[in-house]
C-alpha positions in Angstrom: -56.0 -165.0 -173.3 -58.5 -164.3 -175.8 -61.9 -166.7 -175.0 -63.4 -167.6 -178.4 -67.3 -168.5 -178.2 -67.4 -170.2 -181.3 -71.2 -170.5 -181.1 -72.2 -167.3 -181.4 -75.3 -167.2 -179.9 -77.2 -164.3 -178.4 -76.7 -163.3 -174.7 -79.0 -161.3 -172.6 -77.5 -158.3 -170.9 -78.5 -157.6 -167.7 -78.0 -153.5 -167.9 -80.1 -152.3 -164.5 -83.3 -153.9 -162.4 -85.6 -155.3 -164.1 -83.8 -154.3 -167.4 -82.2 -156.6 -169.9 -81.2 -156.8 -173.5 -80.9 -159.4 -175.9 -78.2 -159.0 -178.0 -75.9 -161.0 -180.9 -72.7 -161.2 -180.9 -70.1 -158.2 -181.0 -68.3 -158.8 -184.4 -66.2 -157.5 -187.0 -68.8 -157.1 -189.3 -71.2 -155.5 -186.5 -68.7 -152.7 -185.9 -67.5 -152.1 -189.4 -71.4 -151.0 -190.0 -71.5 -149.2 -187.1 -68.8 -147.0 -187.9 -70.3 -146.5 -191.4 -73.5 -145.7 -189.4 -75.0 -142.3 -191.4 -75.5 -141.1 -188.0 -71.8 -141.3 -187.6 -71.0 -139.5 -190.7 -73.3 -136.7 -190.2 -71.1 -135.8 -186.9 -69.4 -133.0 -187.5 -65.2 -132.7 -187.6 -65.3 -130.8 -184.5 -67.3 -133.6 -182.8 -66.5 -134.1 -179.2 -65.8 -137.7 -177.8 -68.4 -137.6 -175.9 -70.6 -137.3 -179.1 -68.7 -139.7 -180.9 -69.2 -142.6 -178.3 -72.6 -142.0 -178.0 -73.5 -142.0 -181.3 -70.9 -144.9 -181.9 -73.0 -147.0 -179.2 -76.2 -146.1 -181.0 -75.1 -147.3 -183.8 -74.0 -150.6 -181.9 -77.2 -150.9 -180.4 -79.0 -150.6 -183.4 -76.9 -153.4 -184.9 -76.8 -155.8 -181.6 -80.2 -155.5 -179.9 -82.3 -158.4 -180.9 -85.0 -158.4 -178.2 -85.3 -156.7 -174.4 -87.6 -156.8 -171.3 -88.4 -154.2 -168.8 -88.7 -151.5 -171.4 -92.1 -149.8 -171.7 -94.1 -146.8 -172.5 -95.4 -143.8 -170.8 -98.6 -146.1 -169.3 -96.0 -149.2 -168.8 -97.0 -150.7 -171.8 -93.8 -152.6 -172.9 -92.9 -151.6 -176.5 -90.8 -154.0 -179.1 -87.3 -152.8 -180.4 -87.0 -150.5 -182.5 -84.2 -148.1 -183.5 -86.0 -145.2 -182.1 -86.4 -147.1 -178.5 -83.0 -148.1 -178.6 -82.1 -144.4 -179.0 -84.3 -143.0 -176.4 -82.7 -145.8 -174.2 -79.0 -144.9 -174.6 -79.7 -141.2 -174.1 -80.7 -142.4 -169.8 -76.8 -142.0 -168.5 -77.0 -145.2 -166.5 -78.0 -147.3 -169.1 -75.2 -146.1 -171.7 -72.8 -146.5 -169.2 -73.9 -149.9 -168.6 -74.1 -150.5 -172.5 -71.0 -149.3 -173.0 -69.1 -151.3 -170.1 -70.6 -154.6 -170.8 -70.7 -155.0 -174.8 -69.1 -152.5 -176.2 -65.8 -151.8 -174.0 -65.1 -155.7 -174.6 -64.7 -154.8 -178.2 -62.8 -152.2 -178.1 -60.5 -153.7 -175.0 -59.7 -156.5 -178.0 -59.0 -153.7 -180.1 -56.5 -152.3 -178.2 -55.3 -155.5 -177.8 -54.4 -156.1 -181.1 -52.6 -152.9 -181.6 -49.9 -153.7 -179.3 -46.2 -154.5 -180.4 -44.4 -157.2 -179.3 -41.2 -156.1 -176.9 -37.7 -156.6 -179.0 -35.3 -159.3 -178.3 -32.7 -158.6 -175.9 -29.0 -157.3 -176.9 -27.2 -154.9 -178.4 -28.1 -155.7 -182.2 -31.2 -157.8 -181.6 -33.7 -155.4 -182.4 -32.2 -154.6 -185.9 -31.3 -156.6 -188.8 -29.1 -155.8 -192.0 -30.9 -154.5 -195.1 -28.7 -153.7 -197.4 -26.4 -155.8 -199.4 -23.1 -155.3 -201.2 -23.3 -155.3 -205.1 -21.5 -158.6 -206.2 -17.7 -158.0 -206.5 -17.5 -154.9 -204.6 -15.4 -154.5 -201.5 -16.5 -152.9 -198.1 -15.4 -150.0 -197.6 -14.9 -147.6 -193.9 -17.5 -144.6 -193.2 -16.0 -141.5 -193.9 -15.6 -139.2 -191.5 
């Protein structure tokens, strides 16, 4: 079952200790600009996957991250968001990872989802239906052999 939240609020993420994001909801719209993301379309053909998603979840991040806490500077300063951060935060392995699992793999499981074909009835002509017709006046006629 798919859970609508109609409100659409933002939801704060909790990624490691002490680390959280604020972020909107994961829609349509979000992910058709990620994808169009020039970051994206600089990758070359012979990107691997492992560039791909990392690049594709910069993108989302970029898009999705409205506020954070826990996030700071070299002297523990805590800095605001901006798309630089939210790079330099992706690229710690734990934290994409958590990224990934929490916003971003929900889209995509819904994705996948979608993309999944109902089984055919049951029975020996169930899964197949006449197309064609006979022309008006013309008789059936046997298969040749």
């Amino acid at each position: 079952m798919i859970r609508l939240n109609l409100t659409a609020t933002p939801q704060w993420l909790d990624l490691a200790p002490g680390l959280r994001l604020l972020v909107g909801p994961l829609t349509t719209a979000l992910m058709v600009s990620a994808r169009a993301d020039p970051a994206i379309e600089a990758l070359s053909e012979g990107a691997s996957q492992e560039e791909l998603a990392l690049a594709m979840a910069k993108a989302v991040a970029r898009r999705a991250v409205l506020d954070w806490e826990g996030v700071g500077d070299d002297t523990g300063n805590a800095v605001p968001v901006t798309p630089e951060g939210i790079d330099a935060l992706l690229e710690i392995w734990p934290i994409f990872e958590a990224f990934q699992t929490q916003y971003v793999a929900k889209g995509l499981i819904l994705d996948a989802e979608k993309n999944v074909s109902a089984p055919s009835p049951n029975g020996p002509s169930a899964g197949a239906s006449a197309t064609a017709r006979l022309a008006r006046g013309a008789a059936p006629t046997a298969p040749q052999d």
